[in-house]
One Martini backbone bead per residue (centre of mass of N, CA, C, O) as a GRO file, in nm:
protein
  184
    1UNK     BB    1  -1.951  -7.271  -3.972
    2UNK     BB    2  -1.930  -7.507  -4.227
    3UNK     BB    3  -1.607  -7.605  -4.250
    4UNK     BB    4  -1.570  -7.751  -3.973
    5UNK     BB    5  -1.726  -8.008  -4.089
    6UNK     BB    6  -1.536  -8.015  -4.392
    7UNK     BB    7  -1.242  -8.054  -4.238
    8UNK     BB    8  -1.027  -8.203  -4.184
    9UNK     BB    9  -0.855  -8.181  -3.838
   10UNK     BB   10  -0.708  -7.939  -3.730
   11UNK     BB   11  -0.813  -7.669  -3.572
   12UNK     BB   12  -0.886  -7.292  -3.571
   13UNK     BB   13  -1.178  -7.166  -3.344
   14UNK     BB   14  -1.225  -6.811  -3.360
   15UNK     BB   15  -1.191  -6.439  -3.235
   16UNK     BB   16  -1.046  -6.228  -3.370
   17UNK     BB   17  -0.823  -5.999  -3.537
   18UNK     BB   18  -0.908  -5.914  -3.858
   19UNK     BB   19  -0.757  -5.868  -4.222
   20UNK     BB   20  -0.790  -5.807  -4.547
   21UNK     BB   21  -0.583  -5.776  -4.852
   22UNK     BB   22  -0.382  -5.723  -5.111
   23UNK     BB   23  -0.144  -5.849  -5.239
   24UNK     BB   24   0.161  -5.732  -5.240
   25UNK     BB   25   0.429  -5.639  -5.412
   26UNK     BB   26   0.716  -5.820  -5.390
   27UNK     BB   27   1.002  -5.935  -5.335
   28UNK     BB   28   1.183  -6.207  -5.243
   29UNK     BB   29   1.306  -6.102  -5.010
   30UNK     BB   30   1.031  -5.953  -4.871
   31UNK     BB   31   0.909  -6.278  -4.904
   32UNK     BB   32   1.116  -6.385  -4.674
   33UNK     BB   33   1.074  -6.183  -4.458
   34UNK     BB   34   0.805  -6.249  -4.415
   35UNK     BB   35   0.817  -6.531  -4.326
   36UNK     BB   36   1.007  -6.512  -4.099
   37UNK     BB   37   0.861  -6.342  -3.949
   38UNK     BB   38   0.623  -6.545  -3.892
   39UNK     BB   39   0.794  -6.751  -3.739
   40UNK     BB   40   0.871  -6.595  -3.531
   41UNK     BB   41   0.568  -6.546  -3.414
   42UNK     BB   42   0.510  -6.860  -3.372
   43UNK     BB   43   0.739  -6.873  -3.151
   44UNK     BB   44   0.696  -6.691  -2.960
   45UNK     BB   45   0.396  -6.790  -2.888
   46UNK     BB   46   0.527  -7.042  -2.742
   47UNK     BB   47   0.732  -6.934  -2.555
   48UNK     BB   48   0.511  -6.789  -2.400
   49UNK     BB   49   0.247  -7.012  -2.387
   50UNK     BB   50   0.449  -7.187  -2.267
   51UNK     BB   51   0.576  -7.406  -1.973
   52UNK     BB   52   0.792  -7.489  -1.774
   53UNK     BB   53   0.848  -7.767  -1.556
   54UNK     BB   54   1.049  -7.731  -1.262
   55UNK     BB   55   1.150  -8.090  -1.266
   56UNK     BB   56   1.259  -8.025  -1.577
   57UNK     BB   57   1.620  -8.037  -1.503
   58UNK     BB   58   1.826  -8.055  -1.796
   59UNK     BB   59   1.919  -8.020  -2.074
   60UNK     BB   60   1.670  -8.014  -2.256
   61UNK     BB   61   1.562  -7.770  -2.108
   62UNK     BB   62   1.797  -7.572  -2.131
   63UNK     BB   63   1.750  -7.563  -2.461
   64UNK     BB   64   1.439  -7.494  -2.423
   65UNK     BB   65   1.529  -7.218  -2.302
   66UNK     BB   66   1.728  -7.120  -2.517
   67UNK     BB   67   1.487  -7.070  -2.720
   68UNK     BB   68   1.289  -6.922  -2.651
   69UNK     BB   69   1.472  -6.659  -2.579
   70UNK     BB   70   1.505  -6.632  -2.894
   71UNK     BB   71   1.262  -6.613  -2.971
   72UNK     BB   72   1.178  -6.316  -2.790
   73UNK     BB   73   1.402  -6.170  -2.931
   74UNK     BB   74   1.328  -6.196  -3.229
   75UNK     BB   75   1.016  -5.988  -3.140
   76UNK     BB   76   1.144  -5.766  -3.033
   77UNK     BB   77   1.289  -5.694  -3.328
   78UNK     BB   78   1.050  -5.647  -3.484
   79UNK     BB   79   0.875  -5.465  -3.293
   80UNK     BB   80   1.062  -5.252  -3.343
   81UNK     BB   81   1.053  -5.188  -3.643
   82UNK     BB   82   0.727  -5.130  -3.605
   83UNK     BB   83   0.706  -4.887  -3.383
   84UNK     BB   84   0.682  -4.632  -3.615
   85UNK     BB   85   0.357  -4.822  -3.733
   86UNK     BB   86   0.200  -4.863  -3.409
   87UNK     BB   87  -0.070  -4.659  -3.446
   88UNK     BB   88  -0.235  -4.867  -3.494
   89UNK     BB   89  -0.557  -5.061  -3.518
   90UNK     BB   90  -0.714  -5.283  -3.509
   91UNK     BB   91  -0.906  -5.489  -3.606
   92UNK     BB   92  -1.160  -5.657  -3.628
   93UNK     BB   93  -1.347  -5.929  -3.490
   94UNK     BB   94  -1.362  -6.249  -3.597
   95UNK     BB   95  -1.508  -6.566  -3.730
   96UNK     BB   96  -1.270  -6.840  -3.753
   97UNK     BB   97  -1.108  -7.077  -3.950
   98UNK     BB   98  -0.786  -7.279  -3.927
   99UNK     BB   99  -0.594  -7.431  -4.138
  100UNK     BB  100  -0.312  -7.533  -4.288
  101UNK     BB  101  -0.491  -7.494  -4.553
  102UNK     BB  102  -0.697  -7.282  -4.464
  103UNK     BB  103  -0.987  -7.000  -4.450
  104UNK     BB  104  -1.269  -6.926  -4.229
  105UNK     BB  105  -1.459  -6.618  -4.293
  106UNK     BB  106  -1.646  -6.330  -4.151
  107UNK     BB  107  -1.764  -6.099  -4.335
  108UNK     BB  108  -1.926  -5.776  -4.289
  109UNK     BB  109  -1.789  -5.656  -4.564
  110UNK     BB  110  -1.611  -5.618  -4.812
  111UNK     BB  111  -1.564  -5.881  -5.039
  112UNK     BB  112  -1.388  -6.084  -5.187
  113UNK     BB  113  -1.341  -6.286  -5.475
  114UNK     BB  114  -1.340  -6.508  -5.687
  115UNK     BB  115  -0.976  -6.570  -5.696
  116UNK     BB  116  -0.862  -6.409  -5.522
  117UNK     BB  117  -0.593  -6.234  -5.391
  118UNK     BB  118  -0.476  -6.233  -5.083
  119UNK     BB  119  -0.425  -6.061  -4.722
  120UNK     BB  120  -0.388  -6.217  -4.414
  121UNK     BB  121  -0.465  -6.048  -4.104
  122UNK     BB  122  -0.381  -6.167  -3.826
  123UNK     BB  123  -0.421  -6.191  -3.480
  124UNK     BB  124  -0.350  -6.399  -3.198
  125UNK     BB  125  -0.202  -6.215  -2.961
  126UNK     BB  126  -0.250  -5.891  -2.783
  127UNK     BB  127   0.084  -5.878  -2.678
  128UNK     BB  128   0.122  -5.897  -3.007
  129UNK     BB  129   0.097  -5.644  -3.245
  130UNK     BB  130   0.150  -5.911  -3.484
  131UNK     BB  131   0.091  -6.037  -3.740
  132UNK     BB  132  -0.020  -6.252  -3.974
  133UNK     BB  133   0.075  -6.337  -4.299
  134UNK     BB  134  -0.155  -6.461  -4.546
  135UNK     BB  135  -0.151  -6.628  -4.840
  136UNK     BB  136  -0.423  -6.606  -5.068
  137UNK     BB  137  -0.726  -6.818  -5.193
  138UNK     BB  138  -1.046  -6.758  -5.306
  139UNK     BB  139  -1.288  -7.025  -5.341
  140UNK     BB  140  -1.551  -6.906  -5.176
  141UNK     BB  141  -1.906  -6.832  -5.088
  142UNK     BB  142  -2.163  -6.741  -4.861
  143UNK     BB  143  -2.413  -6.670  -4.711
  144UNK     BB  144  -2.513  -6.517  -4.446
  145UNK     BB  145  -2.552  -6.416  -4.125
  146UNK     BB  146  -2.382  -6.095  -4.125
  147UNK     BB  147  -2.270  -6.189  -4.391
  148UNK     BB  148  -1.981  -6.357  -4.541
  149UNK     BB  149  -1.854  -6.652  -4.625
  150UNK     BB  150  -1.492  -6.703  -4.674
  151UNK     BB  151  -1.308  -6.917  -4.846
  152UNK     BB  152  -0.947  -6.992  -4.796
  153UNK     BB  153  -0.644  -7.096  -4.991
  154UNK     BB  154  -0.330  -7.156  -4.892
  155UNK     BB  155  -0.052  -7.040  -5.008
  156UNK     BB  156   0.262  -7.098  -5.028
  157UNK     BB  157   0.480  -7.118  -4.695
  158UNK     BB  158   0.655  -7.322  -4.668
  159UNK     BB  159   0.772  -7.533  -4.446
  160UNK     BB  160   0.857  -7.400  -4.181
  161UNK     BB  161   0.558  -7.243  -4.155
  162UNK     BB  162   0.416  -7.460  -4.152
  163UNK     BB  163   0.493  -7.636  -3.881
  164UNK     BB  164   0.428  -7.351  -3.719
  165UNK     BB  165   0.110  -7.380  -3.822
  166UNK     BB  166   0.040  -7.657  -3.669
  167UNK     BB  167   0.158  -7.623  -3.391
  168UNK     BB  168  -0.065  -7.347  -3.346
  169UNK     BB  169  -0.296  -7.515  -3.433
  170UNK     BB  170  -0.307  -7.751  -3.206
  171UNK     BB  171  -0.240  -7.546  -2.920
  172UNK     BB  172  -0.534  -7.436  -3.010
  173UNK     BB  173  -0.708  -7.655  -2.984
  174UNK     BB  174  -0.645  -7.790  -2.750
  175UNK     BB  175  -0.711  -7.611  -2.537
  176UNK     BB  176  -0.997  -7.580  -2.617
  177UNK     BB  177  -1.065  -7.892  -2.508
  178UNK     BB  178  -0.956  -7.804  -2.210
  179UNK     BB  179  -1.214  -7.591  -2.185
  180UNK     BB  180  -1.428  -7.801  -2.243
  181UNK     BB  181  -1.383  -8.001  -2.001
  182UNK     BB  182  -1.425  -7.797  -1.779
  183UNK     BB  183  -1.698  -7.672  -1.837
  184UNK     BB  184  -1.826  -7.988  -1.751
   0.00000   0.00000   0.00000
């Protein structure tokens, strides 16, 4: 995909299950309950997928110990609430490129046009299966092999969802690099 090569900074390039739809008329409260939502899930994220190391053992690590804890519950309270319309089924597995500020996908299906705003519904994790929901603008289209390769602008997602997106994408970003060292 041509935008990893034009994006500077760090990114977060997988294949994910992924699906774009309109963006819903929300009222400022049910906007601000969506962001809340992302904040708890990628926070839950963190305190899943990091473990603290066994020999640091100080008033620190038990602080960050009950922060884990409380992201877990945070979790846990979301996927109940959802648990009553959790018979869909993943969408399909596509694969983006995402940075602070973009989402660039390949969409097999039919694509949105420039200018249109939606909201992309990432699955970040299959452990929890509960979307990360961004709304963009798309920005720009061009033909590809599979189908249309798909820019997005993201839209305002407020200071803490923002810290929140960005060192999900560095953690997520390491990793490939570690796994990528490894396999050399």
């Amino acid at each position: 995909m041509s935008e990893a090569t034009t994006t500077p900074g760090v990114l977060l390039e997988a294949i994910l299950p992924l699906e774009w739809a309109d963006i819903p008329t929300l009222t400022q409260a049910n906007s601000e309950l969506q962001r809340q939502s992302n904040v708890a899930l990628l926070r839950a994220l963190a305190a899943i997928e990091t473990s603290l190391p066994e020999h640091e053992v100080h008033t620190e690590a038990a602080q960050k110990a009950l922060e884990r804890v409380e992201a877990k519950l945070d979790i846990v309270f979301l996927l109940l609430s959802r648990l009553a319309s959790a018979n869909a089924m993943f969408p399909p597995e596509k694969p983006f490129i995402l940075s602070n500020e973009t989402i660039t996908w390949l969409e097999s299906g039919i694509a949105p046009v420039v200018g249109q705003s939606v909201q992309i519904n990432l699955y970040l994790n299959p452990r929890l299966p509960q979307p990360l929901h961004l709304p963009v603008t798309i920005k720009d289209l061009h033909a590809k092999e599979g189908g249309v390769e798909v820019i997005a602008t993201l839209q305002s997602v407020g200071d803490e969802l923002e810290e929140w997106l960005t060192r999900t994408i560095f953690r997520y970003h390491r990793r490939a690099l570690q796994a990528r060292k490894q396999s050399l």
